[in-house]
N, CA, C, O and CB atoms as a CASP TS submission, in Angstrom:
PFRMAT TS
TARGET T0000
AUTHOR 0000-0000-0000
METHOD Language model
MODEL 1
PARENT N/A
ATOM      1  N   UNK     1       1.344 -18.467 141.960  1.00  0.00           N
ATOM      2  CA  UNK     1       1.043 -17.268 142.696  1.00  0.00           C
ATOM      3  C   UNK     1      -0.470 -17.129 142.785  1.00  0.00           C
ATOM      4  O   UNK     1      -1.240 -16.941 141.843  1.00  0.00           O
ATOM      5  CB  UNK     1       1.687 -16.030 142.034  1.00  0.00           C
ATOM      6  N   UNK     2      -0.766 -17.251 144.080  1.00  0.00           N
ATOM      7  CA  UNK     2      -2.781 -17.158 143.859  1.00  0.00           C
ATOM      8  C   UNK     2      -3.126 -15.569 144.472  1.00  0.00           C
ATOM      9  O   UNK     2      -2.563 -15.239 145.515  1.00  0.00           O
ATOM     10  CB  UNK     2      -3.978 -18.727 145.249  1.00  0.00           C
ATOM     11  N   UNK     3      -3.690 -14.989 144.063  1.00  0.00           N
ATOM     12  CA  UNK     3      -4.548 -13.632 144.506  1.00  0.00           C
ATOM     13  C   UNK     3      -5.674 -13.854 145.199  1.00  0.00           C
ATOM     14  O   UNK     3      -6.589 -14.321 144.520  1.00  0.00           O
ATOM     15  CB  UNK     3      -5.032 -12.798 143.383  1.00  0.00           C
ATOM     16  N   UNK     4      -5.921 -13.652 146.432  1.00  0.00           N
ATOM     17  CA  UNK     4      -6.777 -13.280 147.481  1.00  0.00           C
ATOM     18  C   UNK     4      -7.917 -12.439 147.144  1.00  0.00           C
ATOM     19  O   UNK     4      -7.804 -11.303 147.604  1.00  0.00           O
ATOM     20  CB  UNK     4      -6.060 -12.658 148.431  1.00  0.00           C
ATOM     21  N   UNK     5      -9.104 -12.678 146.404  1.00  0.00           N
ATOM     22  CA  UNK     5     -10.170 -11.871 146.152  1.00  0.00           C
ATOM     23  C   UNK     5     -10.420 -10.970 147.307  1.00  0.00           C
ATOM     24  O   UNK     5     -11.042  -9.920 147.146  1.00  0.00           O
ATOM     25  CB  UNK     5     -11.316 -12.654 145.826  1.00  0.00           C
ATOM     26  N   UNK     6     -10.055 -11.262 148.229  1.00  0.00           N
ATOM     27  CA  UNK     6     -10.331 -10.048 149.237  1.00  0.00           C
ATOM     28  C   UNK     6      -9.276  -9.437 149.730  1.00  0.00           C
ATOM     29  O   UNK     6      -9.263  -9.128 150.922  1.00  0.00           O
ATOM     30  CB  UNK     6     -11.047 -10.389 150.387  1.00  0.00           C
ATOM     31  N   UNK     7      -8.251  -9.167 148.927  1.00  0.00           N
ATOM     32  CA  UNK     7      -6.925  -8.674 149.560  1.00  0.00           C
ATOM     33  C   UNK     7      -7.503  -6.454 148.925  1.00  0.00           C
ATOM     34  O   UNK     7      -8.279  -5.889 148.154  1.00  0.00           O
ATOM     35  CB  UNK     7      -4.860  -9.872 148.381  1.00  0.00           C
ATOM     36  N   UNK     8      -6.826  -6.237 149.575  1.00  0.00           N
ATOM     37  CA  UNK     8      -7.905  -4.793 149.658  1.00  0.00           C
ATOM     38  C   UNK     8      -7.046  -4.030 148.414  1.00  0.00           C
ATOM     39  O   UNK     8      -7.307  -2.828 148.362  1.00  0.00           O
ATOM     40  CB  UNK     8      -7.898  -3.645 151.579  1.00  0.00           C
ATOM     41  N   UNK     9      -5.976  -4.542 147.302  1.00  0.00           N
ATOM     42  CA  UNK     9      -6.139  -3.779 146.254  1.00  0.00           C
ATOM     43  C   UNK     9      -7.023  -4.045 145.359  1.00  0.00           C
ATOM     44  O   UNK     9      -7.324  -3.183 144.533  1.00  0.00           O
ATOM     45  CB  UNK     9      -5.193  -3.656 145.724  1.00  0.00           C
ATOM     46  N   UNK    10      -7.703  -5.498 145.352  1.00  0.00           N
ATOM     47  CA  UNK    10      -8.527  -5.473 144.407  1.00  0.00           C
ATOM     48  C   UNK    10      -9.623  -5.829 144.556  1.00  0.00           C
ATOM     49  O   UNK    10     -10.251  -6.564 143.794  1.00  0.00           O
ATOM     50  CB  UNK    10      -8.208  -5.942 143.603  1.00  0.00           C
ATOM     51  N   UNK    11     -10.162  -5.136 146.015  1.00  0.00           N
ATOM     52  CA  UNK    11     -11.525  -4.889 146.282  1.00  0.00           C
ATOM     53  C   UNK    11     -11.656  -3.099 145.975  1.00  0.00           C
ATOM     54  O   UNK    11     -12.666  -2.498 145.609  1.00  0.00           O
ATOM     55  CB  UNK    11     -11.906  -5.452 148.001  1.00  0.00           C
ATOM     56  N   UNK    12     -10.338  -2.551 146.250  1.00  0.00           N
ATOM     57  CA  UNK    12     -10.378  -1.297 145.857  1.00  0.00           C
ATOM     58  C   UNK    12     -10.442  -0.844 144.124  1.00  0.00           C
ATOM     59  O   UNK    12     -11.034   0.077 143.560  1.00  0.00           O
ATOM     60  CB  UNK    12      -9.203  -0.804 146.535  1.00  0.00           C
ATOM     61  N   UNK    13      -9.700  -1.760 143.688  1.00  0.00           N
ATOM     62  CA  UNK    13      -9.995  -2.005 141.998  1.00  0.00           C
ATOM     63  C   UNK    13     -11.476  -1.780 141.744  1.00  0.00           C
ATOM     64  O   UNK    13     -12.100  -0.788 141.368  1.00  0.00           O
ATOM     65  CB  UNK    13      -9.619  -3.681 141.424  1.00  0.00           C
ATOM     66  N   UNK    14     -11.897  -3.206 142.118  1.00  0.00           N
ATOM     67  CA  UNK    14     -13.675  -3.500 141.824  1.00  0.00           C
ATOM     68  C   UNK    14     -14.210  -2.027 142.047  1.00  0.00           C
ATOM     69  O   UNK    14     -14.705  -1.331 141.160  1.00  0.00           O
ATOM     70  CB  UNK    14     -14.610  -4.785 143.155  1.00  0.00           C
ATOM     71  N   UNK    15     -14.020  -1.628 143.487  1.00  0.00           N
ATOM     72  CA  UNK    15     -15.202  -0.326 143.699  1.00  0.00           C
ATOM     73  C   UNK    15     -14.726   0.726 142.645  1.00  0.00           C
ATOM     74  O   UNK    15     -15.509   1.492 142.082  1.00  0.00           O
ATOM     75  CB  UNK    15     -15.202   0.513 145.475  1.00  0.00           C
ATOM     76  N   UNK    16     -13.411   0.700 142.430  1.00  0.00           N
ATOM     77  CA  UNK    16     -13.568   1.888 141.505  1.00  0.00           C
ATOM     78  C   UNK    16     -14.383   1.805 140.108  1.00  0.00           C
ATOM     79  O   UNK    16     -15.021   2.698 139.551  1.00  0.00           O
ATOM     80  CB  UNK    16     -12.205   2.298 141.163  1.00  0.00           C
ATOM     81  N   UNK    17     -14.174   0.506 139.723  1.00  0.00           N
ATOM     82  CA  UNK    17     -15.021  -0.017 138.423  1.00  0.00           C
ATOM     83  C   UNK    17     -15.827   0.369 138.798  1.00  0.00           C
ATOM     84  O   UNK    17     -16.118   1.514 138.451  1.00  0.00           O
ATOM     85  CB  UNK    17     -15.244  -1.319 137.919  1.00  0.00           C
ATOM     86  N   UNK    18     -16.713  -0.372 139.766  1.00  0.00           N
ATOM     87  CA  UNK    18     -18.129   0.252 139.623  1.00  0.00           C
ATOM     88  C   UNK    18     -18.206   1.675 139.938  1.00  0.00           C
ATOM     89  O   UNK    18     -19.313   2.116 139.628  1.00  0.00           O
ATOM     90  CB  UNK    18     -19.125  -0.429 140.516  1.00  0.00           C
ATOM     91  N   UNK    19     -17.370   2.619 140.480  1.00  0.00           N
ATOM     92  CA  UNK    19     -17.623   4.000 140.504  1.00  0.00           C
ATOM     93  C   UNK    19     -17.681   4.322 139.070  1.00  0.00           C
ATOM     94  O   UNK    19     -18.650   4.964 138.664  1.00  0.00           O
ATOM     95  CB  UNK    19     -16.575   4.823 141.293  1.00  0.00           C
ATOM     96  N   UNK    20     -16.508   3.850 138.035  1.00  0.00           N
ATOM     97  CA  UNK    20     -16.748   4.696 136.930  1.00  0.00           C
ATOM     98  C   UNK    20     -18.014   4.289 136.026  1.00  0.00           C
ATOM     99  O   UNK    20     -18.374   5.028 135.109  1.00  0.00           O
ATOM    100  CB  UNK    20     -15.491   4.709 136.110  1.00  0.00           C
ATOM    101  N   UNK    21     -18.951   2.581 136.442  1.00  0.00           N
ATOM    102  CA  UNK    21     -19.664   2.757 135.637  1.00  0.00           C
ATOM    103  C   UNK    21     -20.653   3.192 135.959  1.00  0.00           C
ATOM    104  O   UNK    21     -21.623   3.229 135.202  1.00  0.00           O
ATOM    105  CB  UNK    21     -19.772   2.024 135.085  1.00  0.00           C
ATOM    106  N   UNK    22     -20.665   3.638 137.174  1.00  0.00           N
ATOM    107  CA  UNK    22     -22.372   4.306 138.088  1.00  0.00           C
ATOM    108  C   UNK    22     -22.320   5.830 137.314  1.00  0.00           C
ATOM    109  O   UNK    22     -23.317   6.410 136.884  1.00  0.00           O
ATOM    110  CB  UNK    22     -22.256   4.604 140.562  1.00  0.00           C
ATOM    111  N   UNK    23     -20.697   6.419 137.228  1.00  0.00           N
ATOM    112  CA  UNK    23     -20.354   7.776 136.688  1.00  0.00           C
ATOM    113  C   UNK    23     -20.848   7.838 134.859  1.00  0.00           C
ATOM    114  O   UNK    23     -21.095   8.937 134.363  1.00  0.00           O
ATOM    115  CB  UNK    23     -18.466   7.992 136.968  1.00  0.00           C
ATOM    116  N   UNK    24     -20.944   6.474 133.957  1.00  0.00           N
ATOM    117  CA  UNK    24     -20.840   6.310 132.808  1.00  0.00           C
ATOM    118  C   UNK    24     -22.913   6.351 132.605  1.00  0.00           C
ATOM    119  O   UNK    24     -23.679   6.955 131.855  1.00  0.00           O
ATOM    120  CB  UNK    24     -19.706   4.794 132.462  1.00  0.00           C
ATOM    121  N   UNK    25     -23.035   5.636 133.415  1.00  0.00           N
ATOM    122  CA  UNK    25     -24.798   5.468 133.459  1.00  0.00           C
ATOM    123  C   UNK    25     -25.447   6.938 134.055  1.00  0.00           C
ATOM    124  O   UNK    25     -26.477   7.486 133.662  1.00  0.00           O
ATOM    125  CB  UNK    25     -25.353   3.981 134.736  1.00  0.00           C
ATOM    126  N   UNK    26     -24.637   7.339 134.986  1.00  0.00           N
ATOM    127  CA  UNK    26     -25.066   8.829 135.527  1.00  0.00           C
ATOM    128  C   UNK    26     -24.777   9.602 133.587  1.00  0.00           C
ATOM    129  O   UNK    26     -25.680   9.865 132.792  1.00  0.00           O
ATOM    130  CB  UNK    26     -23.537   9.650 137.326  1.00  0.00           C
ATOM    131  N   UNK    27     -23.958   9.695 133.462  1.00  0.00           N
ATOM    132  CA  UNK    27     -23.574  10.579 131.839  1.00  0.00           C
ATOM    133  C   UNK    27     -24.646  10.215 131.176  1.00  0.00           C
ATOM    134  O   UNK    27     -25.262  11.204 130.777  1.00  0.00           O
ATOM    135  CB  UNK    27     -22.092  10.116 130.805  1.00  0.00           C
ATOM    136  N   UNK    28     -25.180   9.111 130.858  1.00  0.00           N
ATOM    137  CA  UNK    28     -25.656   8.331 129.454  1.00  0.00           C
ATOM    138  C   UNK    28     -27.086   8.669 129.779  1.00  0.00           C
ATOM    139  O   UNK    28     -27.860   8.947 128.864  1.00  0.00           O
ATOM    140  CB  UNK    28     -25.282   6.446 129.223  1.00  0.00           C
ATOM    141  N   UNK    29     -27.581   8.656 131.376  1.00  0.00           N
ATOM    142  CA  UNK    29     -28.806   9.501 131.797  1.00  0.00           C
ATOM    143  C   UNK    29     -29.074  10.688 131.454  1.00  0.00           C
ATOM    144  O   UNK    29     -30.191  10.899 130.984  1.00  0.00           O
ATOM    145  CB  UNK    29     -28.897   9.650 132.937  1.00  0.00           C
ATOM    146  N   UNK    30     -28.158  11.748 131.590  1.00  0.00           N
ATOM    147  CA  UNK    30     -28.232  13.272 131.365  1.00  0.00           C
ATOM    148  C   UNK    30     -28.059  13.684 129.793  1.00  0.00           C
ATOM    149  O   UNK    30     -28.523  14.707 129.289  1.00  0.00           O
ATOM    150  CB  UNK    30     -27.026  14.006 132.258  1.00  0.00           C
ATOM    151  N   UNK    31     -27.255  12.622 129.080  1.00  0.00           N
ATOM    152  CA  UNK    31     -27.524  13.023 128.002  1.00  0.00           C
ATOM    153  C   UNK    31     -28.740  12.388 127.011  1.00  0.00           C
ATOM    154  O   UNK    31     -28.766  12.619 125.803  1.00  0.00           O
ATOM    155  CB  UNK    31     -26.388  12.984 127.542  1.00  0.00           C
ATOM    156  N   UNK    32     -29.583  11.686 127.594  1.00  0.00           N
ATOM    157  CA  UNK    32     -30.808  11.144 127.010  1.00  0.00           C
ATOM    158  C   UNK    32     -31.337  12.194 127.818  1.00  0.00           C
ATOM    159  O   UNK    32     -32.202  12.630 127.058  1.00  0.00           O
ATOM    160  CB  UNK    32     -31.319   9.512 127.159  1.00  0.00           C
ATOM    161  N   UNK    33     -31.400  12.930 128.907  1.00  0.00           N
ATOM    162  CA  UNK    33     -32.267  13.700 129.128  1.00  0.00           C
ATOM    163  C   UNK    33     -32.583  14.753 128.289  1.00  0.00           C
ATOM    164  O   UNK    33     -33.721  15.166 128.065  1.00  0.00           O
ATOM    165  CB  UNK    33     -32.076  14.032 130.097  1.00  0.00           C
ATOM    166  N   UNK    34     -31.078  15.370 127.622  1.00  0.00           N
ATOM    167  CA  UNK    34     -30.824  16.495 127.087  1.00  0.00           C
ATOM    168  C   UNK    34     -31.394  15.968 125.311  1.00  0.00           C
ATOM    169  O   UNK    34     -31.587  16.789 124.414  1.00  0.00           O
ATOM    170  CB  UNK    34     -29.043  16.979 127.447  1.00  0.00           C
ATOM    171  N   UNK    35     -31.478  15.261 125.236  1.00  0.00           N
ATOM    172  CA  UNK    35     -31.713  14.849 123.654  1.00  0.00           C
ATOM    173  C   UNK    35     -32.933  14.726 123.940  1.00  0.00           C
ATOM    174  O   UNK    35     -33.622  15.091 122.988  1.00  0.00           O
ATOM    175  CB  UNK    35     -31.005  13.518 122.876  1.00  0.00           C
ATOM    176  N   UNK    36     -33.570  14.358 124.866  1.00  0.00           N
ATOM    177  CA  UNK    36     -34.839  14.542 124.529  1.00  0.00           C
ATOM    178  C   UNK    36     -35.501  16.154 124.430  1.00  0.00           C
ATOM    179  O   UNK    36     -36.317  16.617 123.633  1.00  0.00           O
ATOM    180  CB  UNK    36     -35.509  13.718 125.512  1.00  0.00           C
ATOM    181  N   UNK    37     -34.889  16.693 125.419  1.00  0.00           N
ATOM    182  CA  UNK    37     -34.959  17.962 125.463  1.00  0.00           C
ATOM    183  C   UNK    37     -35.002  19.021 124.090  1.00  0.00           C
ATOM    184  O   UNK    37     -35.905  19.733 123.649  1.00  0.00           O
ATOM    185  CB  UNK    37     -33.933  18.166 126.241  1.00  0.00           C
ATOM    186  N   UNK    38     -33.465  18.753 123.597  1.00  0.00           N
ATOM    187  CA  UNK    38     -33.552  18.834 122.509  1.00  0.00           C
ATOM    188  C   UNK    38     -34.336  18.449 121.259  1.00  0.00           C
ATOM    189  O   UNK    38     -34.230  19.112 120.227  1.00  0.00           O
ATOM    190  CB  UNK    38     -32.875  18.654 122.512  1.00  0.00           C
ATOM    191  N   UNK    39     -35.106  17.400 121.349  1.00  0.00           N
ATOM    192  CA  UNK    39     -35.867  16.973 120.319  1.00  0.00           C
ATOM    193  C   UNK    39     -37.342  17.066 120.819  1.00  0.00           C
ATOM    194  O   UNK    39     -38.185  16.273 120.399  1.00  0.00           O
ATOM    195  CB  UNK    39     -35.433  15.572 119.872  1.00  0.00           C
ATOM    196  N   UNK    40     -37.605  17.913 121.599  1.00  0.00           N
ATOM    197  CA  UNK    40     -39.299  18.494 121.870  1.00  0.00           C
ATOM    198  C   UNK    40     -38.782  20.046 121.123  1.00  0.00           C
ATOM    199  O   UNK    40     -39.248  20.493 120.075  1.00  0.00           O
ATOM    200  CB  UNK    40     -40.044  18.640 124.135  1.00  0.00           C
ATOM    201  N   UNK    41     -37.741  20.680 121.942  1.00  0.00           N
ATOM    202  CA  UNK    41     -37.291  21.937 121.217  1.00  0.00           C
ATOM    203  C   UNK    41     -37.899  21.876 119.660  1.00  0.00           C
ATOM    204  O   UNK    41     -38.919  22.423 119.242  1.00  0.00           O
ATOM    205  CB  UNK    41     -35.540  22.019 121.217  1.00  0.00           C
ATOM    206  N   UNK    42     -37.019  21.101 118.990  1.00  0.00           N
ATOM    207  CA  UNK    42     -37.064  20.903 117.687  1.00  0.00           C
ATOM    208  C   UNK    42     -38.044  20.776 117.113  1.00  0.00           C
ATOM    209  O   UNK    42     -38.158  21.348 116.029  1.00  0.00           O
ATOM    210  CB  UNK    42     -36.528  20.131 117.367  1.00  0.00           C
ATOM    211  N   UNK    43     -39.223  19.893 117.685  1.00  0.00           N
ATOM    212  CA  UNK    43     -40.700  19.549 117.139  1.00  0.00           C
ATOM    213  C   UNK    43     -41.396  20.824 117.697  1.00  0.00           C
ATOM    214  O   UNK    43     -42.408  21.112 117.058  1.00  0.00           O
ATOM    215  CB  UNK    43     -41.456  17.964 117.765  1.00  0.00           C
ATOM    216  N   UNK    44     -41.137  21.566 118.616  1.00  0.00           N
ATOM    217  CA  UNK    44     -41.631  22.898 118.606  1.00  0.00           C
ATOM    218  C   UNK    44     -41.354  24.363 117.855  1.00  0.00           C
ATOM    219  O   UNK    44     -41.908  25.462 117.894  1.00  0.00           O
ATOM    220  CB  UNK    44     -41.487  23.080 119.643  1.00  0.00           C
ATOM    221  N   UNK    45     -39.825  23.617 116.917  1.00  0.00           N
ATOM    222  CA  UNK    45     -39.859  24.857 116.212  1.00  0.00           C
ATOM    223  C   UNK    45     -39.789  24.614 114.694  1.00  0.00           C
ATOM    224  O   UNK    45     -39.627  25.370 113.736  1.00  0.00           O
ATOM    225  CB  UNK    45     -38.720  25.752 116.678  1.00  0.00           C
ATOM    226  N   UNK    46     -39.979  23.207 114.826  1.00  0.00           N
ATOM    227  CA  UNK    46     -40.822  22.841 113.091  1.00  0.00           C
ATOM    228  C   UNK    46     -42.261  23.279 113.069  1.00  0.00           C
ATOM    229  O   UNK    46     -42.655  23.878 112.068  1.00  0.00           O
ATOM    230  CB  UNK    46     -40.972  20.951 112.639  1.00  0.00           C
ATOM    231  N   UNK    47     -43.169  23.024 114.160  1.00  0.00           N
ATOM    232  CA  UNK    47     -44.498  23.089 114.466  1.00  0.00           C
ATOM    233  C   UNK    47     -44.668  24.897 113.860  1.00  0.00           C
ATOM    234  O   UNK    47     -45.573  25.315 113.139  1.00  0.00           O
ATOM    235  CB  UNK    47     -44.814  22.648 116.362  1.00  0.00           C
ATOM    236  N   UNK    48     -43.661  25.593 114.348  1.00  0.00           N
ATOM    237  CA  UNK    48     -43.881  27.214 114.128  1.00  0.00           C
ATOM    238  C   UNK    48     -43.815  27.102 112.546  1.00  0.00           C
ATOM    239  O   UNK    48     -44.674  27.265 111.680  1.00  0.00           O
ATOM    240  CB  UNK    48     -42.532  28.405 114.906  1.00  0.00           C
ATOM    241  N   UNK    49     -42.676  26.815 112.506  1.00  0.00           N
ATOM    242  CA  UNK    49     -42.193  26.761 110.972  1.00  0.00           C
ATOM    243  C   UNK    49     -42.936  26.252 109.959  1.00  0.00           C
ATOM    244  O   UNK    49     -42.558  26.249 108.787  1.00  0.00           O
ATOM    245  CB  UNK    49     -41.094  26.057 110.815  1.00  0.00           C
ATOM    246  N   UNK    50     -44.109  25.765 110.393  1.00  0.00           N
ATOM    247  CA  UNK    50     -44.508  24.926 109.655  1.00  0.00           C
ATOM    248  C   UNK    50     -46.154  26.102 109.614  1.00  0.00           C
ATOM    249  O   UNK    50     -46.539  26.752 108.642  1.00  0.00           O
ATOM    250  CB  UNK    50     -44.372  23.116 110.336  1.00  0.00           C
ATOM    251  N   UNK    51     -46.519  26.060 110.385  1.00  0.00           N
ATOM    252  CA  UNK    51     -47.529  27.227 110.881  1.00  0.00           C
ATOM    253  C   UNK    51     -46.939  28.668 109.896  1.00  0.00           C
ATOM    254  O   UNK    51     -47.773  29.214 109.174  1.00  0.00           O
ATOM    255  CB  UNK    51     -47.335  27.521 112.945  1.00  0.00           C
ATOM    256  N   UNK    52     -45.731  29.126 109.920  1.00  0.00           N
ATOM    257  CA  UNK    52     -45.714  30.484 109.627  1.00  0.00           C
ATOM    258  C   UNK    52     -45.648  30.013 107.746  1.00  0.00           C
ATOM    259  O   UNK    52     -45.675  30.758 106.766  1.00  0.00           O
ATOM    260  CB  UNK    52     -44.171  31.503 110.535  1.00  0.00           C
ATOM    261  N   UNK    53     -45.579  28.900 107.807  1.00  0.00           N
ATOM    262  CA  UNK    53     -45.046  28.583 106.267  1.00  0.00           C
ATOM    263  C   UNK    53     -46.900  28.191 105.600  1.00  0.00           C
ATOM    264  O   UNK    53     -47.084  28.361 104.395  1.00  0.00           O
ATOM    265  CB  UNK    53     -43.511  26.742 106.216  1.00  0.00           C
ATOM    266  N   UNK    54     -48.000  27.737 106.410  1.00  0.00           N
ATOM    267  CA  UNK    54     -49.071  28.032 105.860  1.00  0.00           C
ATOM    268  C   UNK    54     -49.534  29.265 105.849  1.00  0.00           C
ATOM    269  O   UNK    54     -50.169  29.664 104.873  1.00  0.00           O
ATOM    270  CB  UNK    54     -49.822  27.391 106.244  1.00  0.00           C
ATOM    271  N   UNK    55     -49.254  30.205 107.112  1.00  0.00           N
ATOM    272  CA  UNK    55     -49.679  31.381 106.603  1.00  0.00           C
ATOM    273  C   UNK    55     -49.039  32.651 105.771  1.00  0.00           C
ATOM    274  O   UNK    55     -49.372  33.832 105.863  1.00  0.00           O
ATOM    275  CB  UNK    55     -50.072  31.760 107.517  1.00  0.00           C
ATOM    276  N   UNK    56     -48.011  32.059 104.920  1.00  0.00           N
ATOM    277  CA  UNK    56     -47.422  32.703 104.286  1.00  0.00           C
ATOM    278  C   UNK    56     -48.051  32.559 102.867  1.00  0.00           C
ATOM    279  O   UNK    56     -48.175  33.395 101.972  1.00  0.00           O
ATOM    280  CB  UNK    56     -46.162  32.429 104.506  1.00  0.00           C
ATOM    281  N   UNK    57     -48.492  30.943 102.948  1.00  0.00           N
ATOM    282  CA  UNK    57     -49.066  30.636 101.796  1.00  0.00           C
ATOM    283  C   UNK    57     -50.224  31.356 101.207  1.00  0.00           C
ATOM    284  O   UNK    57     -50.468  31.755 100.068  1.00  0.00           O
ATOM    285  CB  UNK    57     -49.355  29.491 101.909  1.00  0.00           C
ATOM    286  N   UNK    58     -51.058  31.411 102.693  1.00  0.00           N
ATOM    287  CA  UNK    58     -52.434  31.712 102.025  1.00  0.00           C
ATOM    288  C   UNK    58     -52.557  32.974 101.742  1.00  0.00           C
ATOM    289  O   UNK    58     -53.294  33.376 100.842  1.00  0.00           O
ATOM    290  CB  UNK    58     -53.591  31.379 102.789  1.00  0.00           C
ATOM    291  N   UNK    59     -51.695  33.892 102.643  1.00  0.00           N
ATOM    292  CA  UNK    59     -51.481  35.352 102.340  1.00  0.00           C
ATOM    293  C   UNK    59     -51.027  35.279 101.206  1.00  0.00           C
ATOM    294  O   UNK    59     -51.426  36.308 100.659  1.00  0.00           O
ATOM    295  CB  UNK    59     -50.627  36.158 103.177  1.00  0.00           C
ATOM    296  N   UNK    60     -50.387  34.660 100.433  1.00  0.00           N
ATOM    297  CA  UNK    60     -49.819  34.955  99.149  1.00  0.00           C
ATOM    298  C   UNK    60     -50.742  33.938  98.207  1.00  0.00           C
ATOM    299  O   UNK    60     -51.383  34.598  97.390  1.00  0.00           O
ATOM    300  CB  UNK    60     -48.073  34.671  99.106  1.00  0.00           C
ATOM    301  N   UNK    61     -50.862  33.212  98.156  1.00  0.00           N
ATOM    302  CA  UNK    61     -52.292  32.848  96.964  1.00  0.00           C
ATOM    303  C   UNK    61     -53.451  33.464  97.259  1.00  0.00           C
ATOM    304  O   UNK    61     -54.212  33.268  96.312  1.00  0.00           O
ATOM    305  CB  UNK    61     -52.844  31.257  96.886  1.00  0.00           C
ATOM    306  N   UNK    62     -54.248  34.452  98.535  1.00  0.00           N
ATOM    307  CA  UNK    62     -54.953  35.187  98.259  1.00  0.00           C
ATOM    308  C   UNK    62     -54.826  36.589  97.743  1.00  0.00           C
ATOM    309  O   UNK    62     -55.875  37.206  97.558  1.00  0.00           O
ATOM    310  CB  UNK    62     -55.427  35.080  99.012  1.00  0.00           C
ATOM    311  N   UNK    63     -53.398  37.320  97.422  1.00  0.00           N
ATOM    312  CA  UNK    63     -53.074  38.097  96.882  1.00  0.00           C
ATOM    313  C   UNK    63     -53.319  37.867  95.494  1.00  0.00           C
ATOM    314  O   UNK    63     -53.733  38.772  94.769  1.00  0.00           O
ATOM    315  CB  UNK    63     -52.057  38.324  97.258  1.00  0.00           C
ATOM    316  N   UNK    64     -53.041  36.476  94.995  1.00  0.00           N
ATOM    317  CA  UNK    64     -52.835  35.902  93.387  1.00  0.00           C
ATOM    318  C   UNK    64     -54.202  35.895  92.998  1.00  0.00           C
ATOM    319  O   UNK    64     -54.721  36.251  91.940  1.00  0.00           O
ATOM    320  CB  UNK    64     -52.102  34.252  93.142  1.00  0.00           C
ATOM    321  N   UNK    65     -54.751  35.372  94.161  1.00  0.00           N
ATOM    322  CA  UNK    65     -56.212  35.052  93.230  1.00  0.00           C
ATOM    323  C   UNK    65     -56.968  36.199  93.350  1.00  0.00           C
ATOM    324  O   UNK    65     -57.692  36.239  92.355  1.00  0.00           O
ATOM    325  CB  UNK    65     -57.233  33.737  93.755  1.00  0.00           C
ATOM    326  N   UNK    66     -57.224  37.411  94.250  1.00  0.00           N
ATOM    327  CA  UNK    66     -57.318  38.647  94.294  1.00  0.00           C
ATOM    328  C   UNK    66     -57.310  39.585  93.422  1.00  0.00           C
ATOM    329  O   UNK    66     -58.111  40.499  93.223  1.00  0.00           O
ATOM    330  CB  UNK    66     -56.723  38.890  94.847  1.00  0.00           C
ATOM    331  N   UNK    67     -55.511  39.052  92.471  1.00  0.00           N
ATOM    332  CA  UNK    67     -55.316  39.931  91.404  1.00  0.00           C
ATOM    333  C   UNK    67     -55.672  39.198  90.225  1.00  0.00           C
ATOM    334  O   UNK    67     -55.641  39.675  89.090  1.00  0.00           O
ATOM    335  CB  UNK    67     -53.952  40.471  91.335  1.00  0.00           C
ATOM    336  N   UNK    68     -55.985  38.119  90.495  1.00  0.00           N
ATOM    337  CA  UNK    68     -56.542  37.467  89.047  1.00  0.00           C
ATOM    338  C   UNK    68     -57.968  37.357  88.636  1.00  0.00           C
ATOM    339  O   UNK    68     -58.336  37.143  87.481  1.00  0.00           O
ATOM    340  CB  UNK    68     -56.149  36.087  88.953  1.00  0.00           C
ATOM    341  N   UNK    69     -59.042  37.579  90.066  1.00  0.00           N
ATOM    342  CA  UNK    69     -60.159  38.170  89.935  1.00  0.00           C
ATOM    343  C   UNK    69     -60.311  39.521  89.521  1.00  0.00           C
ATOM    344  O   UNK    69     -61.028  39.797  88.559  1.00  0.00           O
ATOM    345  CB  UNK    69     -60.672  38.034  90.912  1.00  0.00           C
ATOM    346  N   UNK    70     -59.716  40.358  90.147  1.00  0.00           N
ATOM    347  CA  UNK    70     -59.530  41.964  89.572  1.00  0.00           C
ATOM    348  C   UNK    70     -59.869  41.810  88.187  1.00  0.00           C
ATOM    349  O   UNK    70     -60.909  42.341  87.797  1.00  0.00           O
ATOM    350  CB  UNK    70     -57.893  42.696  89.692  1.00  0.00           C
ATOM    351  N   UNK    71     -59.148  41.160  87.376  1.00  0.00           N
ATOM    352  CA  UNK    71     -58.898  41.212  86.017  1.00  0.00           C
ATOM    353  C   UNK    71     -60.563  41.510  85.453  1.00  0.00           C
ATOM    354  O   UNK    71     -61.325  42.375  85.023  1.00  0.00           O
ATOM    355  CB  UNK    71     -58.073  39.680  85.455  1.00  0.00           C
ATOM    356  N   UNK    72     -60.472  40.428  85.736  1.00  0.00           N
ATOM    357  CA  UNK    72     -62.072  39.687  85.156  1.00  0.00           C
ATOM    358  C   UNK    72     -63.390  40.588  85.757  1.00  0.00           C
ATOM    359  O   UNK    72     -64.502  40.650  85.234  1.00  0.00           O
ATOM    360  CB  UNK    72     -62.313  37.772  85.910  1.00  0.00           C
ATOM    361  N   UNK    73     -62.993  41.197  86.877  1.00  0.00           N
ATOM    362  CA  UNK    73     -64.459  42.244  87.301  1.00  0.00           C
ATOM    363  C   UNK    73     -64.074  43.667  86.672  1.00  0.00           C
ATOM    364  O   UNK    73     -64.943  44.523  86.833  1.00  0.00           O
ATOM    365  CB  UNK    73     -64.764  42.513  89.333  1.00  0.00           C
ATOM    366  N   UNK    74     -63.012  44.037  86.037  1.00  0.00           N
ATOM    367  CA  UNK    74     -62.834  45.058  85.396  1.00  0.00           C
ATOM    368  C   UNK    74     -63.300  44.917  83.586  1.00  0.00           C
ATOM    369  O   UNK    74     -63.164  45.883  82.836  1.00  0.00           O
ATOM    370  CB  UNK    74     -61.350  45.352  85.748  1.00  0.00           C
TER
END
């Protein structure tokens, strides 16, 4: 039994293959878009986090050393 590469079910086969993998590369695009997306997000809200976490620091070791000078000028 020989099959006709050009008999039109399985030229209609082929195109659908390649529809679903143009549809699989279209997906695999949008979600590297979105992860990147997501991962600037992220480095922008470590960057805060990271910022509000030095100035938490220094506000609070200049309270310490503040009250530990007190001592000593009294």
């Amino acid at each position: 039994m020989n099959f006709d590469p050009h008999d039109d079910y399985y030229i209609k086969k082929e195109l659908d293959r390649e529809e679903k993998l143009d549809r699989m590369r279209m997906m695999a695009g949008l979600m590297e878009f979105f992860g990147v997306v997501a991962g600037v997000f992220a480095i922008f809200l470590l960057i805060v986090l990271i910022v509000s976490l030095c100035n938490w620091l220094y506000r609070d070791l200049s309270g310490v050393f503040s009250a530990m000078f007190s001592i000593f000028k009294n």
